[in-house]
C-alpha positions in Angstrom: 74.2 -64.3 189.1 76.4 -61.2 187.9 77.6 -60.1 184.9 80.9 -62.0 184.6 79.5 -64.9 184.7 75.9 -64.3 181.9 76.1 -67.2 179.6 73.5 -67.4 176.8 70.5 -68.7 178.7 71.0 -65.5 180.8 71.4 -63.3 177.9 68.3 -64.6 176.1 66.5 -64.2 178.8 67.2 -61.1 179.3 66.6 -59.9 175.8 63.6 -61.4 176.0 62.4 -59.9 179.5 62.9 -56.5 177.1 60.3 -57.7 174.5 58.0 -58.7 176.5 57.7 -55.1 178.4 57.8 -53.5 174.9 54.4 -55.8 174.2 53.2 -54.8 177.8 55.1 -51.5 179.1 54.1 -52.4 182.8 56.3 -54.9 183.4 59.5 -52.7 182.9 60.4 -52.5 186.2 60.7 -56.3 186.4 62.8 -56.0 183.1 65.0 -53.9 185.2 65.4 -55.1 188.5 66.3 -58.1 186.5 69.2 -55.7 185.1 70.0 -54.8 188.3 70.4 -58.4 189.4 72.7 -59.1 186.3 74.7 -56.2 186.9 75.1 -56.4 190.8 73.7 -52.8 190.6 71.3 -51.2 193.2 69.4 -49.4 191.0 68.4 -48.5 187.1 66.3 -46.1 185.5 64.9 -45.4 181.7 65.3 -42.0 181.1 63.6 -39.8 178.2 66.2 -37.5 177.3 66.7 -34.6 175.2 68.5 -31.1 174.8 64.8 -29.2 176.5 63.5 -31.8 178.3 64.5 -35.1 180.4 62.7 -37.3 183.0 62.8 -40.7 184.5 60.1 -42.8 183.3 60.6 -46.0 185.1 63.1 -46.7 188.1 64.3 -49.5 190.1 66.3 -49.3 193.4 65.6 -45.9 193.2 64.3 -43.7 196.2 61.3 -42.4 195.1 61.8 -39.5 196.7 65.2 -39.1 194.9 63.5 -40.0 191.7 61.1 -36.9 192.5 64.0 -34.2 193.2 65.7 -35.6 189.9 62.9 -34.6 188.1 62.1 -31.6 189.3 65.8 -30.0 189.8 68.8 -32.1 189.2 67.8 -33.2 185.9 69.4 -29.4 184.9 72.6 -30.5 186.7 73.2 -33.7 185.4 76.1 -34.0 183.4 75.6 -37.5 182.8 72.5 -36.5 181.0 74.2 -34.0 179.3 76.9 -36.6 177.7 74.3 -38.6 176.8 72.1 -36.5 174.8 75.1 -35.3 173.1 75.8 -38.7 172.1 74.9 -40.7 169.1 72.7 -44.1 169.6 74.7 -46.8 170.3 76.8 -45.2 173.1 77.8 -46.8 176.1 80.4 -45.2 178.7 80.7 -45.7 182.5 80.3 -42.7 184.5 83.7 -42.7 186.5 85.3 -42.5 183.2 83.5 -39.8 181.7 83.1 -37.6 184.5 86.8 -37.0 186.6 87.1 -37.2 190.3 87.9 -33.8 190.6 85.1 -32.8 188.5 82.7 -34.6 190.7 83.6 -33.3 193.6 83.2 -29.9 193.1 79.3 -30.8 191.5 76.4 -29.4 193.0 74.4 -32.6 191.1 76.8 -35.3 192.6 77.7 -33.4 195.7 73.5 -32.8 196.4 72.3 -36.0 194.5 74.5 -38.4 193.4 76.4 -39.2 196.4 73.3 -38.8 199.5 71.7 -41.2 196.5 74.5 -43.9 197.0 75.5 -43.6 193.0 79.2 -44.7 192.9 79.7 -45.2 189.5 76.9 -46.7 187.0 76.9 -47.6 183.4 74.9 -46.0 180.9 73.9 -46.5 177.0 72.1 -43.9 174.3 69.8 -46.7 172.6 67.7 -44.4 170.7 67.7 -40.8 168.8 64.6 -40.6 169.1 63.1 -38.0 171.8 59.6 -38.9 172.1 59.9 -42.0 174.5 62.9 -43.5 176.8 66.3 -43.5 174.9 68.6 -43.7 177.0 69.8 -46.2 180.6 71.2 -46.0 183.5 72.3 -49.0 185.4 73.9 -47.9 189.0 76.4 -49.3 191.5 77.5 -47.9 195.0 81.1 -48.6 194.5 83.3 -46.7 191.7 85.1 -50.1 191.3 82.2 -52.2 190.4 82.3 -51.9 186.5 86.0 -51.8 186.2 86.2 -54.9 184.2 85.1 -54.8 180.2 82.0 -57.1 180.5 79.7 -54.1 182.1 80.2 -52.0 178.7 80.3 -55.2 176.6 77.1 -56.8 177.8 75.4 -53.5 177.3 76.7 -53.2 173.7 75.0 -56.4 173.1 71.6 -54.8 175.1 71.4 -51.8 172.5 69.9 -53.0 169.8 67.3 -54.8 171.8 66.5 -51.7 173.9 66.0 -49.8 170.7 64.3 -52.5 168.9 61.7 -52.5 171.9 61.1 -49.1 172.3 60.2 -49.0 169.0 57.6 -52.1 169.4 55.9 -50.0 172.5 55.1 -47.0 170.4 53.6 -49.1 167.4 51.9 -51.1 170.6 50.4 -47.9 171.7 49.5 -47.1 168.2 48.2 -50.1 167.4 46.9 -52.1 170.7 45.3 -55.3 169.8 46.8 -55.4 166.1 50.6 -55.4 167.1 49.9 -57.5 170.2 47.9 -60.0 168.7 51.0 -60.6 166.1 53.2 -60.4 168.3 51.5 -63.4 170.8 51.1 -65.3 167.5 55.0 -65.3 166.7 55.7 -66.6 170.6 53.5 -69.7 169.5 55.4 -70.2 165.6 57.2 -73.7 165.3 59.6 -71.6 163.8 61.4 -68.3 164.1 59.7 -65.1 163.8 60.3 -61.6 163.6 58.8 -58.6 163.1 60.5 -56.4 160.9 59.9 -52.4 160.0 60.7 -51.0 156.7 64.1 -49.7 157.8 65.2 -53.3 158.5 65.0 -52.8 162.1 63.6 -56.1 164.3 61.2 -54.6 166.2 60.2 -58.4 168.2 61.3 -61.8 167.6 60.0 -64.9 169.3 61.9 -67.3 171.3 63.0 -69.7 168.4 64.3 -66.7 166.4 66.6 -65.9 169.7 68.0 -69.3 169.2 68.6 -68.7 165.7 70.5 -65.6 166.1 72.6 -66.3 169.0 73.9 -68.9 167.0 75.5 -66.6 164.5 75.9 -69.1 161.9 73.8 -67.6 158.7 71.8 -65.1 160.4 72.2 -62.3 163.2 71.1 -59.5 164.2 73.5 -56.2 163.5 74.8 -53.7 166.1 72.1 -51.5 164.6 69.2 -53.7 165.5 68.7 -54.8 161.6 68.3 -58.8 160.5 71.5 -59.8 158.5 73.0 -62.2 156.9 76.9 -63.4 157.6 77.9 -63.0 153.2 77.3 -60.0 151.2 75.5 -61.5 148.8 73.2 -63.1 151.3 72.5 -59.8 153.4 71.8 -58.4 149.6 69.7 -61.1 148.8 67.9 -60.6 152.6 67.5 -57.1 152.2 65.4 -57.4 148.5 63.1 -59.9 149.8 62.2 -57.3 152.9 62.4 -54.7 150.4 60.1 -56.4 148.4 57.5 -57.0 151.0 57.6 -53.2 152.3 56.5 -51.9 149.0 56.5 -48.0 148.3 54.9 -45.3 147.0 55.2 -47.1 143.5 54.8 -50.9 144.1 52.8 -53.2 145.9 54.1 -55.3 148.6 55.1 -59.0 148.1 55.5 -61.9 149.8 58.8 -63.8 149.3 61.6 -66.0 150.0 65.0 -66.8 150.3 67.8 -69.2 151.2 70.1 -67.6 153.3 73.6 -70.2 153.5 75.1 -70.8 156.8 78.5 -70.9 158.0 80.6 -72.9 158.0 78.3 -76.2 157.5 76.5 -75.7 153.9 73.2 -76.0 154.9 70.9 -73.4 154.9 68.2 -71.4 156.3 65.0 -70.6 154.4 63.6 -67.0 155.1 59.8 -66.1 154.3 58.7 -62.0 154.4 55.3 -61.7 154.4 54.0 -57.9 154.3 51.7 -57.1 157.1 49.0 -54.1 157.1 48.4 -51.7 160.0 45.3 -49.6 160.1 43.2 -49.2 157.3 45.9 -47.7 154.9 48.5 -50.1 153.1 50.3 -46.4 153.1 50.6 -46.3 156.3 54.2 -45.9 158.1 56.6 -47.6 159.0 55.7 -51.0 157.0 55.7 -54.0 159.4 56.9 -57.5 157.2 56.4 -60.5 159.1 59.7 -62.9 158.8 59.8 -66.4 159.5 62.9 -68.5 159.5 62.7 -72.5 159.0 65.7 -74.9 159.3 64.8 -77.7 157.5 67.0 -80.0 159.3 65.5 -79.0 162.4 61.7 -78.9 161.0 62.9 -82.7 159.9 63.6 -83.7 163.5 60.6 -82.6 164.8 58.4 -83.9 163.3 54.8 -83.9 165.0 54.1 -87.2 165.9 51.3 -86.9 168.1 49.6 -84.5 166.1 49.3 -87.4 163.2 48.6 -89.7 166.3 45.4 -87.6 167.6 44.4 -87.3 163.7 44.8 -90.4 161.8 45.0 -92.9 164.9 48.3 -94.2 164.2 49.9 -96.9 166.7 53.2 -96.1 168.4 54.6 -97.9 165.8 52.7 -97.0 163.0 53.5 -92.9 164.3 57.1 -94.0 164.2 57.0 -95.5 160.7 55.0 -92.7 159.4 58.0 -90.6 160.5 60.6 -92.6 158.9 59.0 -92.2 155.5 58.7 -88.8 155.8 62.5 -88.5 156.2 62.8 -90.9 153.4 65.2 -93.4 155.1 64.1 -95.9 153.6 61.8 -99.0 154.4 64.8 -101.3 155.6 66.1 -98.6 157.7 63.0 -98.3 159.6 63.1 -102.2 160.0 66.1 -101.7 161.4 65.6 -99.3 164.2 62.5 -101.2 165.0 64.4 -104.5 165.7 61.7 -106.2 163.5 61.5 -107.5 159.5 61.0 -105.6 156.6 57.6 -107.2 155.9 56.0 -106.5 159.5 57.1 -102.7 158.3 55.0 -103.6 155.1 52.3 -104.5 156.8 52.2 -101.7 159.2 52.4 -99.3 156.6 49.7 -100.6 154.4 47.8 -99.9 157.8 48.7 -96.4 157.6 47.9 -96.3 153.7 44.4 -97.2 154.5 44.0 -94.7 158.0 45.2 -91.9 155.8 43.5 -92.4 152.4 46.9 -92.7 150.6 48.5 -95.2 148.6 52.1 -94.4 148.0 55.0 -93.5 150.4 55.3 -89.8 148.3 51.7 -89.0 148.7 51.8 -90.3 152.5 54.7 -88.2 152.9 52.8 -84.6 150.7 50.1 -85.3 153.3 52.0 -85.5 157.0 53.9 -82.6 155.4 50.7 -80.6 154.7 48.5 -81.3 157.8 51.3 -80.7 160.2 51.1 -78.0 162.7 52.9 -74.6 162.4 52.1 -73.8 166.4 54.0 -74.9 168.7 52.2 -76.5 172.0 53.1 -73.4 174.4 
């Protein structure tokens, strides 16, 4: 599959091929060559880049031995590298466009490199200002025709943040090992979404549900700058005091909290906990992680874990099924109903599930399948 045709499945997938490699670095080279597939590119290569020093740090496609002489010598020629590390994060450009034919051909880098190499053309993106770690990529084709079309520099628009986000996740990792990965392992399980947030805003990981949530767009995304929002001003306001909140500072202790964040255009809503989270052995210590969870209650509503209360309370099938239908509150009759059978076999059933449980009414029965119900997921 290539670029023109990366639906959402691809994307995500992608994205989340990134975080994983932040939580475990070795695995960037799969991350890449799975760019490279995307991309209908030969080759791509992390680069940590600045004005006194730049070197490939992981390559794909890549002769080695090219990757070597890049290092050592045409590193200083490259004016690809130059443009980059002139650029702010958030840059993308294609390298036909920002370096002319005529300039090429009289450069000792693409003359001596680029060309014996095979690099036609290739896209690249600054990700990062940061200097201490990759910051920028390098995706590259054979052909100067190959990225032509828009969705090259668009799809790796939509890359940045991610890219950024996880760089930043593989320095805390190397900071904090079994901390940040434990957490991290913990949010892929969450029957919910999840995110780990620093204290600039920035989503440093987010587990698959949360992918789902964003890429729908309809209450909550994540900006061009690699921060949560929200799609109103008042809700990103209200989203950024409740992370605020559960940062803390100098002057005030961290605090849980939450927040309903409305989406568009259907009225419901999302509700968003931020829970502060401690690294190290100083509540001082920088940046501040916040641990975000995002529920749909409509969707926490549908599944609803039936064989959980099964293994637990030993309910029948039908008994499960009845249990659920209280829990939604539709209703007695209603549940009748989609059982094909009369309201007093439902009565009797549930005075079944009354006795199992230790409950007498349908509100407590309800309090207690809402309490003892599972916040992992089965993965």
């Amino acid at each position: 599959m290539t670029g023109e045709s990366v639906g959402l499945e691809t994307f995500s997938g992608l994205v989340g091929s990134i975080y994983g490699s932040a939580v475990e670095p070795s695995t960037w080279p799969v991350t890449l060559r799975e760019l490279t597939d995307v991309y209908g590119a030969y080759g791509a290569v992390l680069v940590a880049g600045s004005r006194g020093y730049r070197e490939i740090t992981v390559g794909v496609g890549l002769d080695a031995a090219a990757a070597v002489r890049w290092n050592r010598y045409y590193r200083e020629l490259d004016p690809v590298a130059d443009l980059v590390e002139h650029s702010a994060a958030g840059t993308v450009g294609r390298v036909v466009d920002a370096i002319t034919a005529p300039e090429r051909s009289r450069s000792e880098f693409f003359v001596d490199w680029a060309q014996p190499t095979g690099v036609g053309d290739a896209v690249f993106a600054r990700f990062s200002d940061r200097t201490d770690g990759p910051n920028w990529l390098c995706i590259s084709s054979e052909s100067t025709h190959r990225y032509s079309q828009a969705w090259p520099g668009e799809l790796m628009r939509q890359l940045v943040p991610h890219l950024r986000a996880a760089t930043g996740i593989e320095r805390m990792v190397a900071e904090q090992p079994r901390g940040l990965r434990l957490t991290a392992d913990i949010l892929e399980h969450l029957d919910r979404g999840g995110l780990l947030i620093d204290d600039r805003g920035l989503v440093l990981h987010m587990n698959c549900a949360a992918h789902a949530i964003m890429a729908r767009r309809d209450g909550l995304s994540v900006d061009s700058l690699g921060e949560l929002s929200a799609a109103t001003p008042t809700a990103r306001a209200a989203l950024r005091a409740v992370i605020v909140r559960a940062c803390g500072d100098a002057d005030a202790v961290p605090t849980a909290g939450s927040v309903r964040i409305p989406r568009v255009p259907t009225g419901q809503h999302y509700v968003v906990h931020a829970v502060p989270i401690r690294l190290g052995d100083s509540s001082l210590r920088r940046p501040r992680l916040v641990l975000v969870t995002v529920a749909d209650p409509e969707e926490t509503l549908r599944r609803s874990p039936v064989a959980i209360w099964r293994m637990l309370y030993g309910f029948t099938p039908r008994e499960a099924v009845i249990a659920e239908g209280v829990l939604r509150g539709e209703g007695l009759q209603a549940v009748a109903d989609d059982l094909a059978v009369t309201l007093p076999t439902v009565r009797v059933h549930l005075q079944h599930i009354f006795q199992k449980t230790g409950t007498h009414r349908q509100a407590e029965l309800a309090r207690l399948l809402l309490a003892t119900g599972p916040i992992f997921t089965g993965r």
